[in-house]
C-alpha positions in Angstrom: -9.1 -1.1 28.8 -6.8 0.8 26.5 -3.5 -0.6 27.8 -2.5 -3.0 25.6 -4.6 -2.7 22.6 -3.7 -4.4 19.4 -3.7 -2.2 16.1 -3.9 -3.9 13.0 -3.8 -2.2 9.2 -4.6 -4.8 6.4 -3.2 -3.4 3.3 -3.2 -4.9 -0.7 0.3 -6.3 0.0 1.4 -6.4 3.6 -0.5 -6.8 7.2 0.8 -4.3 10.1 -0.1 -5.2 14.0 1.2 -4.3 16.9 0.1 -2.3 20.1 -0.8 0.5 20.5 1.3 3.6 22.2 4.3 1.8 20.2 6.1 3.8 17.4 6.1 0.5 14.8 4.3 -2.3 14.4 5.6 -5.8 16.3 5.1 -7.5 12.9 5.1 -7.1 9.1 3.9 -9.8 7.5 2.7 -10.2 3.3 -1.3 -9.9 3.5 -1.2 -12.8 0.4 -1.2 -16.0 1.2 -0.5 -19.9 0.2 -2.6 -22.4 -0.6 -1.6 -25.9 -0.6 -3.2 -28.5 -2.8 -5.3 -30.0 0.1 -6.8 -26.8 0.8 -4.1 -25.7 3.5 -3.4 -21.9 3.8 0.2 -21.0 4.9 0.6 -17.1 6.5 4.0 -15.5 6.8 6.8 -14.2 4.8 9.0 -17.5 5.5 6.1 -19.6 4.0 4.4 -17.4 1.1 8.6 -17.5 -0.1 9.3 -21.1 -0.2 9.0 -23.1 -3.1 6.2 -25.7 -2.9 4.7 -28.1 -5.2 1.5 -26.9 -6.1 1.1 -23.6 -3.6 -0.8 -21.3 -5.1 -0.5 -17.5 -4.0 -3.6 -15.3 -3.1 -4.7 -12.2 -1.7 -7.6 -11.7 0.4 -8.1 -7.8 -1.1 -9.7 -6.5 -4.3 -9.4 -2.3 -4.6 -8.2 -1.9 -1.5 -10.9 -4.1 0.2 -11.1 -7.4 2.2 -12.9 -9.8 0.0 -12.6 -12.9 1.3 -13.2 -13.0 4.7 -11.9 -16.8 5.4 -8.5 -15.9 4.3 -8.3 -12.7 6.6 -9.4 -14.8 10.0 -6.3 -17.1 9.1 -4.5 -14.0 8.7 -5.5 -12.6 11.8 -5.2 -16.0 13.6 -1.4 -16.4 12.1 -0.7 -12.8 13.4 -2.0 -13.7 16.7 -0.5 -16.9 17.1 2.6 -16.8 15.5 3.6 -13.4 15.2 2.7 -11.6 18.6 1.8 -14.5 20.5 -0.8 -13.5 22.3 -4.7 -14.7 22.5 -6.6 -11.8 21.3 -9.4 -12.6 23.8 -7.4 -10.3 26.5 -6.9 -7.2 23.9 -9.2 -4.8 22.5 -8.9 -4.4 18.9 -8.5 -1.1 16.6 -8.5 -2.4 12.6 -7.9 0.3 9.9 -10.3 0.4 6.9 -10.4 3.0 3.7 -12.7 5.5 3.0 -14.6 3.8 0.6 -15.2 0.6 3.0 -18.8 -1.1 2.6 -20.9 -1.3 5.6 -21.0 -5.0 4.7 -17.4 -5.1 5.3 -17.3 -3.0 8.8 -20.4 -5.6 9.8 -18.3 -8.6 9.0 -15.2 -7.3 10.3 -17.0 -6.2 14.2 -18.5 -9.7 14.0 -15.3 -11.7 12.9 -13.4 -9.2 16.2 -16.3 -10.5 18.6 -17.7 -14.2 17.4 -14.5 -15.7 16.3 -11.2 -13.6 18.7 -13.3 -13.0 21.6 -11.9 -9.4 22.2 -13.1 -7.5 24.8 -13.8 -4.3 22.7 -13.8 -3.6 19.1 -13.4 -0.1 17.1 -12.7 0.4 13.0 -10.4 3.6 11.9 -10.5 5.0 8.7 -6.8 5.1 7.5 -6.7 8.8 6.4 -7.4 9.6 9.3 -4.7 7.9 11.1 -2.2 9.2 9.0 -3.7 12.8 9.8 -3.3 11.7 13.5 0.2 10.7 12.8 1.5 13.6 11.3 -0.1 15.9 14.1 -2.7 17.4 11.9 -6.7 17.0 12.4 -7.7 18.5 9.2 -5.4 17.8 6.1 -5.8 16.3 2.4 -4.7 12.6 2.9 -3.1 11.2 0.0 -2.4 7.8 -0.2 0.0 6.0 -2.3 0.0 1.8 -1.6 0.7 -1.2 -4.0 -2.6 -1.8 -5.3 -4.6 1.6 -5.1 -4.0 5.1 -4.9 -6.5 7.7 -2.9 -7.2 10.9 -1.7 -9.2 11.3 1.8 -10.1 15.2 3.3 -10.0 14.8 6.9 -11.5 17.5 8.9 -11.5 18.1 12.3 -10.5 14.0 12.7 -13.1 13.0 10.7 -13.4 11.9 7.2 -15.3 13.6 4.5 -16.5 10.8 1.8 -17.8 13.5 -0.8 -14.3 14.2 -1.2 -13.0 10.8 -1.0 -11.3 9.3 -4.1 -9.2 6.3 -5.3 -8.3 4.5 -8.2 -6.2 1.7 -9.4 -3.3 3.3 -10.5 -0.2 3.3 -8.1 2.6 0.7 -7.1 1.2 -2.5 -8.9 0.8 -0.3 -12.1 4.7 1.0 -12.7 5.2 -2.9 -12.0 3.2 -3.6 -14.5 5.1 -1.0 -17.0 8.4 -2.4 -16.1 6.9 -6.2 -16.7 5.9 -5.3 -19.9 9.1 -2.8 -20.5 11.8 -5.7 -19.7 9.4 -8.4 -21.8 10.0 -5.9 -25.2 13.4 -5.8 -24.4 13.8 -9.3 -24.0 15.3 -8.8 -20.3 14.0 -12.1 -18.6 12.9 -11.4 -14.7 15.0 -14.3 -12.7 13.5 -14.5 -9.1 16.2 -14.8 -6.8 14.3 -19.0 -5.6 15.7 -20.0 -9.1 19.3 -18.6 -8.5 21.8 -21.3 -7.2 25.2 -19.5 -8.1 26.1 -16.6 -11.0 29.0 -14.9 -12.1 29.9 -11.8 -12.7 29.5 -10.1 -16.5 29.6 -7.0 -18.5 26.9 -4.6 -18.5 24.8 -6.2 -21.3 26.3 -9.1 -21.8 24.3 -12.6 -21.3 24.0 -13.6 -17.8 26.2 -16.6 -16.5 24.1 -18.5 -13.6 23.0 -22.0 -12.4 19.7 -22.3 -11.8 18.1 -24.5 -9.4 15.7 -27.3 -10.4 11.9 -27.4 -8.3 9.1 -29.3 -9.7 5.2 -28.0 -9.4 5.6 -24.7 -8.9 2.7 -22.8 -10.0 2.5 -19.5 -12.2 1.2 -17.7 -9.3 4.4 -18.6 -7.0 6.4 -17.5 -10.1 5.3 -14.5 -10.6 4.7 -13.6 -7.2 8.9 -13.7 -7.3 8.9 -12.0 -10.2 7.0 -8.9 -8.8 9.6 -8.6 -5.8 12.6 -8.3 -8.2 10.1 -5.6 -10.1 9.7 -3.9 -6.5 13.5 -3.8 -6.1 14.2 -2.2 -9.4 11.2 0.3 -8.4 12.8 1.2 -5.4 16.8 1.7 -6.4 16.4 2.6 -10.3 13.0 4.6 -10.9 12.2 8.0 -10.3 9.7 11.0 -11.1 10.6 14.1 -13.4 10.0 17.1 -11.0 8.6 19.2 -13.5 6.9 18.2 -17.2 7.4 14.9 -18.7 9.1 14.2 -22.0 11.7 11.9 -23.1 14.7 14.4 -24.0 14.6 15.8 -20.9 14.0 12.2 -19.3 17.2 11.3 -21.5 18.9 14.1 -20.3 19.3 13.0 -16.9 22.3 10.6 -15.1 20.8 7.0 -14.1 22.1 4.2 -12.4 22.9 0.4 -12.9 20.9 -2.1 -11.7 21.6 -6.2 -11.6 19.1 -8.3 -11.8 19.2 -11.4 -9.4 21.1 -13.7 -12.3 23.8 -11.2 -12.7 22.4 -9.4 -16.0 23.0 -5.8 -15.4 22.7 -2.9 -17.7 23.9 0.4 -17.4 21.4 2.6 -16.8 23.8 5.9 -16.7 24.8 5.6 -20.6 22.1 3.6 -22.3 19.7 6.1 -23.2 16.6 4.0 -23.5 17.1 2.9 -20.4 17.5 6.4 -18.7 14.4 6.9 -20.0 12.3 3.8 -18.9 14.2 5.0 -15.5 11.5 7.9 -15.5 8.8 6.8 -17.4 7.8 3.8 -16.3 6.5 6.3 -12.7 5.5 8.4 -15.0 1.9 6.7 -15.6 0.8 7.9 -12.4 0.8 11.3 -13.4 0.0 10.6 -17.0 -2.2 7.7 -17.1 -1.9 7.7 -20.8 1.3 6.7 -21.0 0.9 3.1 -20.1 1.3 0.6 -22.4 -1.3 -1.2 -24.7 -0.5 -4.7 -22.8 -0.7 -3.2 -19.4 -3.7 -0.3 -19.9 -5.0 1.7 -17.3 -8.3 2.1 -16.2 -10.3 4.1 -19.4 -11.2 6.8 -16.4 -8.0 7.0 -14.8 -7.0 10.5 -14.1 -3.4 11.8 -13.4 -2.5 11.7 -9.5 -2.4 15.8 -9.4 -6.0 15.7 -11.4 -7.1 13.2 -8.6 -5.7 15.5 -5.6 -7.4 18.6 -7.1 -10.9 17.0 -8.0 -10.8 15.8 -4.7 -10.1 19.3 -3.3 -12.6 20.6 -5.8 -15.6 18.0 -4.3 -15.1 19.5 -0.6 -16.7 22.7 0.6 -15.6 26.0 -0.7 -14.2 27.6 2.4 -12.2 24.9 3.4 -10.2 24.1 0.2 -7.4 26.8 1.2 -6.3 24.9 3.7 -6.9 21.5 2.3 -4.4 22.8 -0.5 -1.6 23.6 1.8 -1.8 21.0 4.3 -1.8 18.2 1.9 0.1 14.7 3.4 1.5 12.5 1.4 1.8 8.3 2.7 2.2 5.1 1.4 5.6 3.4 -0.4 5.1 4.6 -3.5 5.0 7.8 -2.7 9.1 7.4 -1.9 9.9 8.0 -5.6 12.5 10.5 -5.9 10.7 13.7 -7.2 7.6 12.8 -6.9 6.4 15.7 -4.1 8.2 18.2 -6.3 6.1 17.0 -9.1 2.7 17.0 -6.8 3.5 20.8 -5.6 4.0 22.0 -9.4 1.4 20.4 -11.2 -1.1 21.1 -8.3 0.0 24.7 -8.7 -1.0 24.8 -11.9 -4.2 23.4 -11.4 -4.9 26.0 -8.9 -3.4 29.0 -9.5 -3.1 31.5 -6.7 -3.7 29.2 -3.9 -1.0 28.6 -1.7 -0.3 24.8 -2.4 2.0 22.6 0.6 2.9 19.0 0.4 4.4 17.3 3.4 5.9 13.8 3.6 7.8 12.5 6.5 11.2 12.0 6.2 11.7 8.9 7.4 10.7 5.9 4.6 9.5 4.1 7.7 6.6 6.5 8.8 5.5 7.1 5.4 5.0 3.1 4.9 3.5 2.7 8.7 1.6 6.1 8.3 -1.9 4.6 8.9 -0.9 1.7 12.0 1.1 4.6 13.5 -1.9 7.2 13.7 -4.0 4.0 14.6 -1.7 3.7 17.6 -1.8 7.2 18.5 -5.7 7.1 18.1 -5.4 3.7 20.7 -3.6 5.1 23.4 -5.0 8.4 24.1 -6.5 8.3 27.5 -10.2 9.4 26.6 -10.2 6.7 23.7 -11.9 4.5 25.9 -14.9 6.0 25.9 -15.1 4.8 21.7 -15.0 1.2 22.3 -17.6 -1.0 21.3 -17.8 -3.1 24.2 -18.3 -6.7 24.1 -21.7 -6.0 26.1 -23.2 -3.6 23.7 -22.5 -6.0 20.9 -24.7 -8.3 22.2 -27.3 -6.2 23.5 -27.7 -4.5 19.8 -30.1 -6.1 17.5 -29.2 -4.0 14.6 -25.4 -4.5 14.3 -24.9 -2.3 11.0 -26.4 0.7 12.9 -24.0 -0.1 15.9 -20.7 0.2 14.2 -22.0 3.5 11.7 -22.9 5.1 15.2 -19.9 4.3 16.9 -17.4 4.1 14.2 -18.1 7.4 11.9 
């Protein structure tokens, strides 16, 4: 029954599926969605991208969780149908889920797997897990680093520990919202790249020289949804974490990098100072929370993402937080900032002095994105996984569902 099983991670901003025994998932797709004035929903990066009168964009996940269930089947049933075609009734099904899941959520999820796909068999993976199974290590200090949230999972022995789970909303989404709020004082407009027809080349600086096209109805949602992937770009080529303490000299200090915007206004981030310095502080809020600005707050409890590691740490038995502290692994996109393990290692150090503190984070951008689907396909294919299932036949022999998938699915 484990040959050809799908694995499926639903995450803030994209959806992963594939089968597992594979190294990558078969499909990538943006877990938000369209909906068209009629009540239509539209799946798929072709579709949430095009420009349509009256399509408003949404996302099925609040915090890291699925909260609206009917978007999610048409997720699932667009992944099915358009992406692997395949009919799900002939697959067994491994979904991913945080830590800090509700058993609501797990109930809905095994019921939505069974009443409305079919599959044959059904099991639900906690993500940390999975990354713990994907970087060969059955007992590590998961920290994860996505769009939306930021968390820290132990995993011992392959199994979660949720008195030493954490997560806040303080990761990806958040420097977004610093650099929104950055370019919006500066007077820097955010052109998407649906609005650009043809631009010409300027000075660093100087206005930007474009022609825009023309699209009637398009809602704020679409807009800024556009908006946010120019903000990702910037994130990902210009931004980058201070290995060691934070302050604007030293932030000033260091060489940056130009970056053009998708109308052809660049500015030259290597000898404008400011700039150099929104290069590094704008990442900089996930360290020091209070750093972000009044427009874009953070969460009045936030705590630094070294402070979160080490209260995690701190929540988990005594004689395993040694080796929590030095086999810490780090996931997620976010965590490809440029300095930012260097950063973890020495504040951590500080935090703990004397213990042996060790950071790990693949090497390959792709792994550290996929983390959770890979260790999910690992988990899938190993020949005694079978004996895990939930079957189709003891779903509908159990009376009490909840207890079924807490038994089962620890």
């Amino acid at each position: 029954m484990e040959v050809g099983a799908l694995v499926i991670e639903q995450g803030s901003t994209w959806t992963r599926a594939g089968y597992a025994g594979e190294d990558c998932p078969k499909a990538i797709i943006p877990t938000t969605y369209g909906e068209m004035p009629d009540g239509r929903k539209v799946f798929g990066d072709l579709q949430v991208n095009c420009p349509r009168a009256g399509m408003e964009l949404k996302n099925p996940m609040q915090d890291g969780l699925v909260f609206d269930w009917n978007a999610t089947k048409g997720l699932l049933t667009s992944i099915f149908r358009d992406h692997l075609r395949i009919n799900p009734a002939e697959h067994p099904l491994i979904l991913t889920e945080p830590s800090w899941n509700t058993c609501k959520n797990r109930e809905t999820a095994m019921q939505l797997a069974f009443e409305v796909f079919n599959v044959p068999a059904f099991f639900i993976a906690k993500s940390a897990v999975c990354s713990a199974f994907a970087n060969g290590r059955p007992s590590a200090l998961i920290v994860e680093l996505g769009s939306a949230v930021a968390s820290v999972t132990p995993v011992w022995e392959g199994h979660a520990l949720k008195k030493g789970a954490l997560h806040q909303a303080l990761a990806g989404d958040h420097i977004s919202n610093q650099l929104r709020s950055y370019f919006s004082r500066q007077g820097i407009p955010i052109t998407p790249h649906y609005l650009i027809a043809s631009k010409t080349q300027v000075e660093p600086g100087h206005p930007p020289q474009c022609q825009k096209k023309q699209f009637e109805g398009i809602t704020p949602s679409f807009h800024r949804y556009q908006e946010d992937r120019v903000l990702h770009e910037f994130k990902e080529s210009v931004c980058q974490v201070l290995e060691g303490e934070y302050s604007e000299p030293a932030a000033a200090s260091r060489p940056g990098q130009p970056f053009e915007f998708p109308d052809g206004f660049n500015r030259n981030f290597t000898v404008e100072k400011n700039f150099t310095v929104e290069k590094y502080r704008a990442p900089e809020v996930l360290f020091k929370p209070s750093l972000s600005t009044p427009d874009a707050p953070a969460s009045p409890d936030a705590v630094g993402l070294a402070q979160l590691v080490f209260n995690s740490v701190s929540a988990c038995d005594v004689d395993i937080r040694t080796h929590l502290l030095s086999h810490i692994i780090v996931t997620g996109g976010t965590s490809l900032n440029m300095g930012l393990m260097d950063r973890i290692h020495i504040e951590l150090s500080r935090l703990a002095p004397g213990a042996k503190v060790r950071a790990f984070a693949s090497g390959q951008s792709v792994e550290r994105k996929n983390s959770a689907w890979i260790g999910g396909s690992i988990l899938g294919s190993l020949s005694g996984f079978h004996s895990m299932w939930i079957s189709r036949a003891e779903y509908d022999e159990a009376i009490d569902k909840a207890a079924l998938i807490s038994k089962r699915c620890k």
